[in-house]
C-alpha positions as CSV (number, residue, x, y, z in Angstrom):
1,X,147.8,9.0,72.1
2,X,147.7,12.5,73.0
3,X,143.7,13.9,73.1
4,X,144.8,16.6,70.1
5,X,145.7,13.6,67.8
6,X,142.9,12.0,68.6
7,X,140.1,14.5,67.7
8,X,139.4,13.1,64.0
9,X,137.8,10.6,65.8
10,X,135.0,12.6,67.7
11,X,134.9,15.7,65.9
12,X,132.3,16.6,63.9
13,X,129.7,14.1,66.1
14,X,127.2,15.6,68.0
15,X,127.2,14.8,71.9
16,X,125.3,12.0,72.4
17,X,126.1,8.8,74.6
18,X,125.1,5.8,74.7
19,X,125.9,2.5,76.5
20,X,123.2,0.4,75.4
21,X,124.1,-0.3,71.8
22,X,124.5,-4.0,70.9
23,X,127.8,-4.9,70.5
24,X,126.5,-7.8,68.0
25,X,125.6,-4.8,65.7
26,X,128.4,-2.4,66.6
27,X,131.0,-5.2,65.1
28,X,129.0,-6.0,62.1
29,X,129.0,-2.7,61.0
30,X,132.8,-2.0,62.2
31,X,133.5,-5.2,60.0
32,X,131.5,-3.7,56.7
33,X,133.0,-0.6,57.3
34,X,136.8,-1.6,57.4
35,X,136.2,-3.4,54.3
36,X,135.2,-0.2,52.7
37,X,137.4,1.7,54.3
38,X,140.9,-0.3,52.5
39,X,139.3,-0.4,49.5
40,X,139.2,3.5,49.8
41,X,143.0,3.3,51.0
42,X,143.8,1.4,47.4
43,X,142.2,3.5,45.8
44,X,143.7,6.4,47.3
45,X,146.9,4.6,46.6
46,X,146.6,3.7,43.0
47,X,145.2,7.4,42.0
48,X,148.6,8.5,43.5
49,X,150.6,6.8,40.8
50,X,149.4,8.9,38.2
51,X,151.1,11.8,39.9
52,X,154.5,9.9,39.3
53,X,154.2,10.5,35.7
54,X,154.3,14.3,36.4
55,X,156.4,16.6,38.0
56,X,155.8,17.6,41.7
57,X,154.1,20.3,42.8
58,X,156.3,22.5,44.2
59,X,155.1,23.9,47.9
60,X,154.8,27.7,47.7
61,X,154.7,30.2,50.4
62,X,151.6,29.0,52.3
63,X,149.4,26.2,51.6
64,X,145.2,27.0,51.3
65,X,143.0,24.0,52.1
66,X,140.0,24.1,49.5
67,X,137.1,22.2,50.9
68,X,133.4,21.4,49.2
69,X,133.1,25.1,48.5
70,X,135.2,27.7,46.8
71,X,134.0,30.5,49.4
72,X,135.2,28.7,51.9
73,X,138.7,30.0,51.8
74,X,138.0,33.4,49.9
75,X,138.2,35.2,52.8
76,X,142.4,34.9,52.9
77,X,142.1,37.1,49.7
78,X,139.4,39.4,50.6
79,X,140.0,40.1,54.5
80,X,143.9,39.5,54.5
81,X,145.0,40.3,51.0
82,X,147.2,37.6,50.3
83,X,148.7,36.7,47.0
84,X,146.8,33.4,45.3
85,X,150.3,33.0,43.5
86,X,151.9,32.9,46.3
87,X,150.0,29.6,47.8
88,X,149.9,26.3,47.1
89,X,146.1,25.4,47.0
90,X,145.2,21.3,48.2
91,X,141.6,20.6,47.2
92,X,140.8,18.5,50.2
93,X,137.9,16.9,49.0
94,X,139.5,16.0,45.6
95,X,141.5,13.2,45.3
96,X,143.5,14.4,42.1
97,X,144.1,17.2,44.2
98,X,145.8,16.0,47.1
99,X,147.2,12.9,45.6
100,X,149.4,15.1,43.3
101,X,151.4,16.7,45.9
102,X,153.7,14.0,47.2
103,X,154.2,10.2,46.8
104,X,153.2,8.0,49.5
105,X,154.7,4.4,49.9
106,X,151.9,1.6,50.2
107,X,153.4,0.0,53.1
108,X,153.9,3.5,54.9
109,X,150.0,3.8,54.3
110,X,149.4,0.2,55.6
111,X,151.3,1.1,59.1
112,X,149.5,4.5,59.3
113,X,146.2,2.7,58.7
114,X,146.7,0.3,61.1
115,X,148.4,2.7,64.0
116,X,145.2,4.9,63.8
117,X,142.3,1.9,63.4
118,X,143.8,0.5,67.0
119,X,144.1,4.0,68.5
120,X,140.5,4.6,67.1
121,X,139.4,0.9,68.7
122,X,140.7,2.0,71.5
123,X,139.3,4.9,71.9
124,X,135.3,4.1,71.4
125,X,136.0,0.3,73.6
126,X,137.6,2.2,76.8
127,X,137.6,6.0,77.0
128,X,135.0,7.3,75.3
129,X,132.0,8.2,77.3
130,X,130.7,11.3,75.2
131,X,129.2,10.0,71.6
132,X,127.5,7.2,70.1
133,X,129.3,3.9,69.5
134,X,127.8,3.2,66.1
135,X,128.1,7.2,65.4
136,X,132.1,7.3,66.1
137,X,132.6,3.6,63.8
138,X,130.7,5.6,60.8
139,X,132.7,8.0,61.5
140,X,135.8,6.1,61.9
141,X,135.3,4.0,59.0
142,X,134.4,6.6,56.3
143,X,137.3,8.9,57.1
144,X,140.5,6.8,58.1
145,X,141.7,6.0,55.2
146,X,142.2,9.8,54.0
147,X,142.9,10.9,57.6
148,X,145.8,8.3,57.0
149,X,146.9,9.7,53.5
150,X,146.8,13.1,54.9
151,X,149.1,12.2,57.8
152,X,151.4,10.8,56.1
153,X,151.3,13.9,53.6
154,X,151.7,16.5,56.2
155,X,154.4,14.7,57.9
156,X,156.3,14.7,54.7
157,X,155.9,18.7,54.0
158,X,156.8,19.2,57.7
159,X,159.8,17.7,56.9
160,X,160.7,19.9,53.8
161,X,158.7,23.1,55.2
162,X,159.0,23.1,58.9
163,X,157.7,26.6,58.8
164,X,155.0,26.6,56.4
165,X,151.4,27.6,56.9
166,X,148.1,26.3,56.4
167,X,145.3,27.8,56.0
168,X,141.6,26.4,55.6
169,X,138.3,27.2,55.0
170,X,136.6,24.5,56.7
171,X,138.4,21.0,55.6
172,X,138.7,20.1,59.3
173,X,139.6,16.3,58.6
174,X,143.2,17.3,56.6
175,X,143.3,20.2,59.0
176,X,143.4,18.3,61.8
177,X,146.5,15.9,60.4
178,X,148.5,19.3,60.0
179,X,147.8,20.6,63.4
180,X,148.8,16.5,64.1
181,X,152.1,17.5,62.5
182,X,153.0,20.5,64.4
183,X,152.3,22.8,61.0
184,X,150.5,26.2,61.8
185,X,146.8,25.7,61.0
186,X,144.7,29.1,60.9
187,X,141.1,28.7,59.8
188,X,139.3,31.1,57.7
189,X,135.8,31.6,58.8
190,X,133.3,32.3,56.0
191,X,130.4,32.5,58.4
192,X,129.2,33.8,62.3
193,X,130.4,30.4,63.8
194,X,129.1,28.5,67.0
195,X,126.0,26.1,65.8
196,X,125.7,23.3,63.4
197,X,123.4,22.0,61.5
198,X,122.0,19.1,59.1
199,X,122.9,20.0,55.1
200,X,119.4,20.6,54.1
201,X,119.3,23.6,56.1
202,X,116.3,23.1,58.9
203,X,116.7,25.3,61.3
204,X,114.7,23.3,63.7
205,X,117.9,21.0,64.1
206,X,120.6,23.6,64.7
207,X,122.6,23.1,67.8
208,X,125.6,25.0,69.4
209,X,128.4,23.4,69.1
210,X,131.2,22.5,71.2
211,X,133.9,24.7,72.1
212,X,136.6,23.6,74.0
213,X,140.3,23.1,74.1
214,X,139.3,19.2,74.7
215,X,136.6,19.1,71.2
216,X,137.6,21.7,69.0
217,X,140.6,21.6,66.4
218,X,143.6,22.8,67.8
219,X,144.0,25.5,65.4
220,X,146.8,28.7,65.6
221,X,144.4,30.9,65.0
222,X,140.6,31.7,63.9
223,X,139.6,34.7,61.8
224,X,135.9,35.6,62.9
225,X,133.7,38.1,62.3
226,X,132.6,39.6,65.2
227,X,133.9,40.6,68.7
228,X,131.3,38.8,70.0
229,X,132.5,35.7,68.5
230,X,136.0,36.5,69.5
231,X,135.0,37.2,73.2
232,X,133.0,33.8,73.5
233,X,135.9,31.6,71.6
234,X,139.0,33.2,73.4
235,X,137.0,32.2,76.7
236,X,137.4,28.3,75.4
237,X,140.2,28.7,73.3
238,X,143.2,28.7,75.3
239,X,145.4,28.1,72.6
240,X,144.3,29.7,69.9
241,X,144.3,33.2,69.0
242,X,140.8,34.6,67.4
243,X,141.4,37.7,65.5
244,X,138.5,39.6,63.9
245,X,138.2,40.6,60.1
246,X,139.2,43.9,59.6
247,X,136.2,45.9,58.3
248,X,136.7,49.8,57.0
249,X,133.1,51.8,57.4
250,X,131.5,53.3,55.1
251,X,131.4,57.1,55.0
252,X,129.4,57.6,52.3
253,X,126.0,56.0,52.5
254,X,123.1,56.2,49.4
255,X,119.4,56.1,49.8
256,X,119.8,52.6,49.3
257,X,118.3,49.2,50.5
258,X,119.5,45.9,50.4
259,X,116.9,43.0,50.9
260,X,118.8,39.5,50.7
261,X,116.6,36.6,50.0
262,X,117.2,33.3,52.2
263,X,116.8,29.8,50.5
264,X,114.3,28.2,53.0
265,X,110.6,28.3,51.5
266,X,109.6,29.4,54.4
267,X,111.1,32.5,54.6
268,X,109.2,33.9,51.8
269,X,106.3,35.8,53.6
270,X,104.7,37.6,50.3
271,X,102.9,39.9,52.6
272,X,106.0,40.7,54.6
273,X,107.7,41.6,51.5
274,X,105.2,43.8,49.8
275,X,105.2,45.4,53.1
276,X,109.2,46.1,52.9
277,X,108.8,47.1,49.7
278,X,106.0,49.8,50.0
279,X,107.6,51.8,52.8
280,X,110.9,52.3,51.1
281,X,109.6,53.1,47.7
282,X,107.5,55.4,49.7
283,X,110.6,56.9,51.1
284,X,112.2,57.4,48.1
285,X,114.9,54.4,48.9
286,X,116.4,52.3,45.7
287,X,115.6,48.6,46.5
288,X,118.2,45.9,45.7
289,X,117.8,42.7,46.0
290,X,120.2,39.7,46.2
291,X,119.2,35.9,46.0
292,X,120.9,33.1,48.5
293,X,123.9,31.8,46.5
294,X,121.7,28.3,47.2
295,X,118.3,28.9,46.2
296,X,116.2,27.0,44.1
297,X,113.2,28.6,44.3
298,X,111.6,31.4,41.6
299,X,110.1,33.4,44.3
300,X,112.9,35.8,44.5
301,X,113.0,36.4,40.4
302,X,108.7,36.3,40.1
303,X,108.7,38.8,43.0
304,X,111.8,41.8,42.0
305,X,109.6,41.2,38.6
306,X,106.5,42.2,39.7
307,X,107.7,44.5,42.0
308,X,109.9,46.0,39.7
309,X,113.4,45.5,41.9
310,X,116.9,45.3,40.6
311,X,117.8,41.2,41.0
312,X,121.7,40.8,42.1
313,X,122.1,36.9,40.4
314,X,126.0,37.8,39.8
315,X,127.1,34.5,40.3
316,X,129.9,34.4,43.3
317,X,129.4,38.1,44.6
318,X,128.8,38.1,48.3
319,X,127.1,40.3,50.5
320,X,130.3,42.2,51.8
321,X,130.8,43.0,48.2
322,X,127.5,44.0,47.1
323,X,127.4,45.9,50.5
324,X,130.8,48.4,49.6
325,X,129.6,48.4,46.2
326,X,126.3,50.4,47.2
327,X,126.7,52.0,50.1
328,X,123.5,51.1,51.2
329,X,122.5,52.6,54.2
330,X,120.0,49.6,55.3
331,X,120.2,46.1,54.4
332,X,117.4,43.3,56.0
333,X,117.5,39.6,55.8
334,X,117.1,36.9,58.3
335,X,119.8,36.4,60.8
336,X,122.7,35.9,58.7
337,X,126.4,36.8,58.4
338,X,125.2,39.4,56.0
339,X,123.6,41.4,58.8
340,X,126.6,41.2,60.9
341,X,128.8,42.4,58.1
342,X,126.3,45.6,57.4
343,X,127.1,46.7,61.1
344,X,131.0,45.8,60.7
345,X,130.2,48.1,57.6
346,X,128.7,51.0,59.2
347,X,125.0,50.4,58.0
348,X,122.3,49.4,60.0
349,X,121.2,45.8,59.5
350,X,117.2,45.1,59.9
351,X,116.1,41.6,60.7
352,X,113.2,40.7,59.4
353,X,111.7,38.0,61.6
354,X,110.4,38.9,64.5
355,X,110.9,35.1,66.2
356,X,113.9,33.1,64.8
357,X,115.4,29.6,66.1
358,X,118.6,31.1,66.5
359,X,117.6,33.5,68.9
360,X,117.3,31.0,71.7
361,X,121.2,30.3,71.6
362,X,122.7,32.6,74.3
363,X,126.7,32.4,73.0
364,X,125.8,32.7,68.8
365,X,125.5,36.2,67.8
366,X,123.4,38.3,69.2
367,X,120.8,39.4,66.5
368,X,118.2,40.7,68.6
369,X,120.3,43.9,70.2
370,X,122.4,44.1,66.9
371,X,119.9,44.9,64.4
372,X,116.5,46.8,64.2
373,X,113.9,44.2,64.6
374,X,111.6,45.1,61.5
375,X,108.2,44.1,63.7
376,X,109.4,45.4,67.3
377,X,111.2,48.4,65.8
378,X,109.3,49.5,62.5
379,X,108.3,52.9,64.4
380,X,111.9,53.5,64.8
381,X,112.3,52.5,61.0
382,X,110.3,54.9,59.7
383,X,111.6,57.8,61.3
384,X,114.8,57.1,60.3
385,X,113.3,57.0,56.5
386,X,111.7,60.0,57.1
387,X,114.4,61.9,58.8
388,X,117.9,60.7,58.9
389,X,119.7,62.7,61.9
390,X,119.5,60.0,63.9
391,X,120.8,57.3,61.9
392,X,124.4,57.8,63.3
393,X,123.4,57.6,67.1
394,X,121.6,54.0,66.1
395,X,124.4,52.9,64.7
396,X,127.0,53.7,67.5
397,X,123.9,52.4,69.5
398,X,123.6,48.6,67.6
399,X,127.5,48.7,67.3
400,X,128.0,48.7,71.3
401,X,125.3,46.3,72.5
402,X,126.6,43.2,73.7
403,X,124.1,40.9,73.8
């Protein structure tokens, strides 16, 4: 088995060996998990029937891969102005979805099943040296039975659409059976990429991930967002093209601020804030404000209330859009893509914190050169409020640090 067929096995684990686990309790969970994971193939199977009582979906010009978010993929219409007629959309993550496309024989899915549970077996008994045991059979387990269906799937659109592409937004599992089948996989970033981390958000637990031609998806191409990210991911990449968004600047700006919110509790320093708030009013700058697309919490709303600021709570407008909507000509947040996107933009990002966990990641982007740091820098802040001539030569400055 070839390593690029192989990565739905490892991918997604963190690095993390370990030759002690008991193999008493390895094969008690594999056993558990096996059970679970052909009840999921039946399942899989029998939802599939219903699609034999309609029509089938007819492939279009490309095929988008919608994972657990609809932003995920948006960036194919808002960067690359495609067509959304034009493409065939597979919810990954939704059975209905992707069991609607084609029909796949039971005994086909039994011999894919099996052919990928021995390569699997074989894998985490004799070669692997990287991950944890018990971590790649949890992995193993949950996902083989759609890995399978997906295989299976692909290899039956390869067959009709040799030429088609795919294009996804972050469903790695499916994407990884159409880069299995020889099918023209570009990924769609919708955020600064090179860390991970757990769902909840704690940035304590971030971590770089792994970027090689050996660990990461063997993707066509990846859309970024920044030529730092393309610099770092061409140097590992081999294979892959990395292109960066095309971004038009701003000619135009307006005595306008941008503060996004983040959704962390922590983040929302009251006195920080007020702070923010009192030297741009004193400036004469129009405050906007924009909540995390996530966040739970009524300190954004109590706060723009009290402090009388406009509250963006548009549901499903992002930053970039808010961004060439106002022309602002400062936004501040916390690192984010948002603050990369103001440079891309032509306006000068300001990151609020003056110590971040992200900062101690030497490949991720750099935020400390690439924005005004609103501690280390406020001097410099405040004469660019107070006189604006040399607003353009910081620019041109942020834009060409490296790191």
């Amino acid at each position: 088995m070839s390593n690029e067929n192989r990565k739905w096995i490892f991918f997604s684990l963190l690095n993390a060996p370990d030759h002690c686990v008991a193999q008493k309790n390895s094969k008690a969970k594999l056993c558990k998990g096996l059970v679970y994971a052909i009840f999921k193939l039946h399942a899989i199977y029998i939802l599939q029937l219903t699609s034999l009582l309609r029509r089938e979906r007819k492939i279009k010009q490309y095929i988008i891969l919608g994972s657990q978010a609809p932003h995920h993929h948006f960036n194919i219409f808002r960067f690359l102005n495609f067509n959304p007629k034009q493409g065939t959309m597979i919810h990954a993550y939704d059975k209905a979805s992707f069991t609607s496309i084609r029909y796949i024989g039971l005994i086909s899915l039994y011999k894919e099943f099996r052919r990928n549970f021995f390569e699997a077996r074989n894998y985490w008994m004799h070669e692997n040296i990287s991950y944890n045991t018990e971590d790649i059979i949890r992995h193993v387990t949950a996902s083989i039975a759609t890995f399978s269906y997906f295989s299976l799937l692909f290899k039956s659109i390869k067959s009709s659409h040799p030429n088609i592409n795919i294009y996804t937004g972050g469903a790695e599992l499916a994407s990884l059976t159409a880069i299995k089948n020889s099918l023209a996989t570009h990924y769609i970033s919708h955020g600064l990429l090179g860390l991970t981390g757990p769902p909840d958000g704690s940035l304590v637990e971030f971590v770089e991930i792994e970027v090689s031609d050996e660990s990461y998806p063997g993707y066509s191409s990846i859309y970024v967002y920044s030529d730092h990210e393309k610099r770092y991911f061409s140097s590992r990449l081999h294979n892959t093209k990395i292109i960066t968004y095309p971004f038009e600047t701003l000619i135009d700006l307006q005595p306008i601020v941008i503060l996004f919110f983040e959704v962390v509790d922590e983040f929302f320093d009251v006195d920080r804030f007020e702070q923010i708030v009192k030297l741009f009013k004193k400036n004469n700058f129009k405050i906007i404000a924009k909540e995390h697309p996530t966040n739970e919490s009524k300190f954004p709303v109590e706060f723009c209330r009290d402090n009388e600021i406009e509250l963006i709570q548009e549901p499903g407008i992002t930053a970039y859009e808010i961004i060439r909507k106002e022309q602002p000509m400062f936004t501040l947040g916390w690192p984010s893509t948002s603050l990369c996107e103001s440079l891309n933009l032509g306006v000068i990002p300001i990151c609020i914190p003056d110590h971040h966990p992200f900062f101690r990641f030497q490949n991720f982007y750099p935020f400390k050169s690439k924005t005004l740091s609103w501690g280390h820098d406020l001097l410099e802040i405040e004469a660019l409020l107070s006189n604006h001539k040399n607003y353009d030569l910081c620019l041109a400055r942020l834009r060409k640090n490296l790191a």
